[in-house]
N, C-alpha and C positions, 0 to 999 in steps of 0.2 A: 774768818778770824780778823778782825777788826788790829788793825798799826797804827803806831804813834809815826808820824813821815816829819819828817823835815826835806821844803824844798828849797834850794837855791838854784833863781830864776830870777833876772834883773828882768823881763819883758814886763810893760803895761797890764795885760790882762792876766796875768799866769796866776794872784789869788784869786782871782775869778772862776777859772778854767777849774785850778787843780782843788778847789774846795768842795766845790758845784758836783766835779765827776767823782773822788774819793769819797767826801764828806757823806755821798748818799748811802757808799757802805760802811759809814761807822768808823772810818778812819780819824784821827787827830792830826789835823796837819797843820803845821808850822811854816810861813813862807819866809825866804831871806833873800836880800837881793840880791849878794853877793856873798862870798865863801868865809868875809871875815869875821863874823860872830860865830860860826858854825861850831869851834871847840868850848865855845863860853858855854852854846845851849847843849852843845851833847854831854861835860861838866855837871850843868846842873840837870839834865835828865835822869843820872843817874841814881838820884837822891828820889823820885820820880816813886811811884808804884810801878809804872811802866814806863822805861827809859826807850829811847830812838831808835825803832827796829828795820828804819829804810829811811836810806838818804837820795831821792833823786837829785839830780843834777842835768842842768841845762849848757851844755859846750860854752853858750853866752856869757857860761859865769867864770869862766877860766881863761887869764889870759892865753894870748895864743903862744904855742912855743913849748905849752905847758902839759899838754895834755898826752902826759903819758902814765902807764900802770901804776909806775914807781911816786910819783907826785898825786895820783889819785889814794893812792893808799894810805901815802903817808898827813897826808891834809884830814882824810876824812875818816883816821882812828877805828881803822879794822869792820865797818858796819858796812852790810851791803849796799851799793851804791845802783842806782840804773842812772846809766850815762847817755842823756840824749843830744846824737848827732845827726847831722844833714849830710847826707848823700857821702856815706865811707861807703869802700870801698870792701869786697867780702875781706881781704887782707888783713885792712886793717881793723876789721872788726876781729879777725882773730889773734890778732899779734895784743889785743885788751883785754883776751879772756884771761880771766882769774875767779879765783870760789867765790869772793866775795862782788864783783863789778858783772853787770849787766848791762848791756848796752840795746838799744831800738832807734831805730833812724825817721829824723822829725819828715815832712812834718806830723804830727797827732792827732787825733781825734781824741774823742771821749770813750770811745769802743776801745781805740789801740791803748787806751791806755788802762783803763780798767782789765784790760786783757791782760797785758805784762806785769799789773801789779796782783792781780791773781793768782799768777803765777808764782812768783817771790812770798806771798802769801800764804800760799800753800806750801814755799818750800821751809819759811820760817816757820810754819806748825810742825812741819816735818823733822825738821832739824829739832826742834826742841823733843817731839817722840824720839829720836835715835838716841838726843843725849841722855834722856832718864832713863831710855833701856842700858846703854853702855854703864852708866852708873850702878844699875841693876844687875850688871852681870858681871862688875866688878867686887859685890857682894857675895855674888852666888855662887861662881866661879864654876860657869859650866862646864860638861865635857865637851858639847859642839855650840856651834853659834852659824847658824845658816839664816842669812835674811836675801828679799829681793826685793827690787826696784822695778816699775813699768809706767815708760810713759810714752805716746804717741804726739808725735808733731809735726806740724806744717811745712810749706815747701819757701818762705818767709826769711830768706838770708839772714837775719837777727832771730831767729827762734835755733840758730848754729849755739850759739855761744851760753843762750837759757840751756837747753839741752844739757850742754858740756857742763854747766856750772851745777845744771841740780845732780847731775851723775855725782861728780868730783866734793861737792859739798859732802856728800853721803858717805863716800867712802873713805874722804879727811876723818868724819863721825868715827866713825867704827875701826880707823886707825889702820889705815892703810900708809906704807913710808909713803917719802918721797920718789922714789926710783920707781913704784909700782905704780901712784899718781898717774908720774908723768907718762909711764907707758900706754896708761889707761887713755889718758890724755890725746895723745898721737892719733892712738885705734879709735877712739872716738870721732876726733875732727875730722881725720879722710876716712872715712866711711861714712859720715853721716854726709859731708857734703858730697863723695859718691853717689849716695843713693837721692839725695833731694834733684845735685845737679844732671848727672847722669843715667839715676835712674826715674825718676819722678818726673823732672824735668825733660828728658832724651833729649839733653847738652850734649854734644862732641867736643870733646877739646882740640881736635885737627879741624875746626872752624875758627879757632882762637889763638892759632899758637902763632907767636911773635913779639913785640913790644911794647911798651905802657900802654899804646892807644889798644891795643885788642886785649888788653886787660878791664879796661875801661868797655872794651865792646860786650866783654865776657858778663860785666857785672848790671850791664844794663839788659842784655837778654837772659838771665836771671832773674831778673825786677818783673822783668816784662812778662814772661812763661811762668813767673808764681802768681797772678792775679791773670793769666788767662783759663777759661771757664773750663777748659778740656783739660786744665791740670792742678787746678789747684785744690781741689776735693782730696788730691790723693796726697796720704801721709807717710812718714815714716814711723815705724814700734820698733822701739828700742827697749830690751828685756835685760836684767843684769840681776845676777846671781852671785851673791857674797857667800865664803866658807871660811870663816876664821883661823889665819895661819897654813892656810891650803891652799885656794884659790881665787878667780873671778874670773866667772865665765859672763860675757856679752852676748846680745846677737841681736841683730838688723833685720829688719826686712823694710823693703821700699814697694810701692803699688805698679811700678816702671813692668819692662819687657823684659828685664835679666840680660847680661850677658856672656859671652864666651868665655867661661873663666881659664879655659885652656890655652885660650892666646895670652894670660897673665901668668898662670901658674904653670902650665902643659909644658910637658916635652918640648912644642914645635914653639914654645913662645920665644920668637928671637929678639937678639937684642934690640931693634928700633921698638919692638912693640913691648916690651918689657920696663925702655925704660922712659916709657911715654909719659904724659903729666899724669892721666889715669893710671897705668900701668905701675908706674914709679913709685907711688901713694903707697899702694897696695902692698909693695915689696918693703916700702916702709915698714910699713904696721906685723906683716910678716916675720920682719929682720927683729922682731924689739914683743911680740909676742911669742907663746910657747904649743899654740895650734892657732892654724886657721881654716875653717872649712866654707863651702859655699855650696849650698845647692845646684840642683842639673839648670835648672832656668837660671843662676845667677843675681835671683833679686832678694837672697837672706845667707847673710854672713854670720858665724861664731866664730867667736874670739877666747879663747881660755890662755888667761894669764898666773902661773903658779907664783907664790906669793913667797917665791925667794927670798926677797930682800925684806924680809918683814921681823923686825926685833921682839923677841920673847922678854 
């Protein structure tokens, strides 16, 4: 499904790069150097047959100081953004997820990048299938409304927050509140990076626990263990199941060894081990969900969240 893009990228070669590798599939891309024309042309896009369906963005083009959710949103008038940075940290790639902003850490290729915009690609056809069905079944006025969602993915610290985004996109669709989002939100995040970090990768957090510098140690054997050959093949499938006004049920599974989920959830789980970073996570997602189960091996988690807070 071929995009109209707008990029802003002050680099030398960046209409080279980003024409060369989009342009071959059909995309319309626009270059700016900087962020100040960006509301002129999104303005007149909309007059357009097909207005601005992705705006990447280059860190380079923002001053420093600036780069936060709240100033990314408000600049670039609600269109999906992929935000490319150099060397964040897992943190702070999550403290940017939002439905609309995507982030990938430079530098780039032409593969990473047709890869990410693929992805957004497919999620922008998707999104527009949900919206005609919702309009559709605002006509028709079912008695149920049951859809699901499936997708598999990498062990790529930035494939965290794609993840999170095509979830949360889908289930904004179909009108999910806010209270139910953000829960989905939570169980999402530490679970998936459970299973990437933990299970895919056999991270230990009691290798890591201490201060900014073994945070920094944490996110560079991270880096390192998802491009070594013995683990990077193996993914995570993330499955989700919508019931209109009743539920969402999730569930995980990672390629990893599993683990003890008795020293998390058990009887004997005491308190050092309970309320460990792993540990802790878990109890999270548990405190703010309505079930959580885990397989005998520990490597596939469901999540069923009842849809309390959802306005008729």
């Amino acid at each position: 499904m071929p995009l109209k893009i707008v990029v802003i990228d002050p680099q030398e070669n960046a209409e080279q790069v980003y024409k060369e590798t989009l342009g071959n599939r059909g995309h319309r891309v626009q270059i700016l150097p900087s962020s100040s024309d960006v509301h002129k042309v999104l303005k007149t896009s909309v007059r357009d047959e097909q207005p601005v369906q992705l705006i990447i963005v280059d860190e380079t083009a923002i001053d420093e100081g600036t780069i936060t959710q709240s100033a990314l949103r408000e600049e670039f008038a609600n269109k999906p953004i992929l935000f490319m940075m150099r060397n964040p940290s897992t943190d702070t790639i999550l403290k940017l997820v939002d439905s609309d902003i995507f982030i990938f850490v430079k530098p780039i290729t032409a593969d990473t990048l047709r890869e990410k915009v693929k992805l957004i690609e497919d999620q922008v056809k998707f999104r527009e299938k949900v919206e005609n069905q919702r309009q559709s079944t605002e006509r028709i006025s079912p008695y149920s409304q049951v859809s699901t969602l499936s997708l598999a993915i990498g062990n790529q610290p930035d494939n965290i927050p794609l993840a999170i985004n095509y979830v949360l996109n889908y289930l904004e669709l179909v009108g999910t509140s806010e209270d139910d989002l953000f829960r989905v939100k939570l169980g999402l995040t530490e679970t998936i990076i459970n299973a990437i970090a933990h299970g895919n990768l056999e991270m230990s957090s009691a290798e890591f626990k201490g201060g900014q510098k073994n945070f920094a140690k944490w996110d560079a054997e991270l880096a390192k263990r998802s491009q070594d050959p013995y683990y990077k093949d193996r993914k995570v499938q993330i499955d989700l199941r919508y019931t209109a006004g009743k539920e969402i049920v999730m569930t995980l599974e990672d390629n990893g060894n599993g683990f003890d989920v008795s020293k998390v959830f058990g009887e004997e789980a005491g308190e050092v081990e309970m309320f460990a970073s792993f540990g802790r996570g878990l109890q999270m997602v548990k405190a703010t969900a309505d079930s959580i189960e885990h397989n005998e091996k520990g490597n596939h988690v469901t999540i069923q969240y009842l849809l309390q807070y959802d306005e008729e």
